[in-house]
Structures are given as structure tokens and as C-alpha cells.
C-alpha angles and dihedrals in degrees: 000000000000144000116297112221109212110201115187136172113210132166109171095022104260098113094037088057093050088050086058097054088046093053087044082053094056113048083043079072102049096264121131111223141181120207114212128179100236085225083068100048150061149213095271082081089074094056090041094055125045089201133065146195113174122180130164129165123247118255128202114332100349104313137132113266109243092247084076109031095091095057091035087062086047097067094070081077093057133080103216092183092114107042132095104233137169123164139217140195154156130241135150125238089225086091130064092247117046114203096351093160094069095046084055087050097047082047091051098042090050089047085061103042113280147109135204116262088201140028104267116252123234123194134187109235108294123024112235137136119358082009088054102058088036083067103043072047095051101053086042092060094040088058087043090058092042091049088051089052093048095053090038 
């Protein structure tokens, strides 16, 4: 099956908790995962995984936050047509645009190639309660659908 790389921007906690929950999902569900901050990394991680979770919080009126933007702009140079991909983020409804950064990343996956194995999954601030259980769902179902293609 492989390893899942999780990549996640956060900058009060809130992503990098629901990256948490996610990677807690998934091996829940028998997948092996990294978690990587997308600042300390680069692009050579999409080449190294053949699955991916990216997740990054909105920032402002819909924009990427500055701790992704560098490998955001990477991934012009990738090709994501063979890799199994979904995407998370937090945002807060509060804005016109709620979780606009993960809109910008599932643009930017689909102009190189890809799609999205899963429905992206959109979370208000911090993740508790009903949120909380969405994301242990959410990385459930993203090692499910990596299990069925496996097997296809």
C-alpha cells in the first residue's frame, strides 16, 4: 500500500491538529503515514509518496498562508496524475470565503494532472466534537480507498 505523506500549514494549531486526528484515522485503519510541516519541506516529497493528504489553513479573504506558498508554487513542476490525493483545512465562517486555501490547492492538483480520491474536508477552527470525529473519518476513508485500489 505505501506510506501516506500528510503535509500540513498551520499557524495556531488548528490544521496541524486536524492533521493529527487524520493521521490517527488512518492508521486506525491499518495505513503507514509521515507528517511533514509544508515550511520544511519541498517539492521532492511529491516524487518520494504516492499518496497524499495536504491541508493548510485560509488565510485573509480566501489566500494561501505564507508557510505553503513555496511548495504551492513547486508543484507546477509535478505531475500528480498517478497519485492517490485528498486535502484538508481550517478556516473560520466568519470570512466570505470559508476554506479557500484548500479550494486554491484542489485548483492547483487538477491543473497538473490530478483528482481528488476523496471529497475535501473543511473544518471550522479547531477541530472538537462532531470535527473531531469528520477528521479521524476522513483519514479512515482516505486509507479505505487506498486499500480498494490496492486490491483493484
Amino acid at each position: 500500500m505505501g506510506k501516506t505523506a500528510i503535509i500540513y500549514a498551520s499557524m495556531s494549531g488548528n490544521t496541524e491538529a486536524i492533521a493529527d486526528l487524520i493521521e490517527k484515522g488512518l492508521k486506525e485503519a491499518g495505513a503507514e503515514a509521515e507528517k511533514f510541516e509544508a515550511m520544511d519541506i519541498d517539492g521532492s516529497v511529491f516524487t518520494k509518496y504516492n499518496h497524499l493528504l495536504i491541508g493548510a489553513y485560509t488565510w485573509g479573504d480566501g489566500e494561501l498562508p505564507d508557510e505553503i506558498m513555496d511548495l504551492y508554487d513547486e508543484m507546477d513542476d509535478y505531475d500528480f496524475s498517478d497519485k492517490t490525493i485528498a486535502l484538508f483545512g481550517s478556516g473560520d465562517t466568519a470570512y466570505d470565503i470559508f476554506c479557500g486555501a484548500v479550494d486554491l490547492l484542489a485548483e492547483k492538483i487538477q491543473e497538473n494532472k490530478g483528482s481528488l480520491a476523496i471529497e475535501s474536508l473543511k473544518i471550522e477552527c479547531f477541530p472538537d466534537g462532531e470535527q473531531e470525529d469528520a477528521c479521524l473519518e476522513f483519514g479512515r476513508q482516505f486509507a479505505r480507498f487506498i486499500q480498494s485500489a490496492v486490491r483493484s
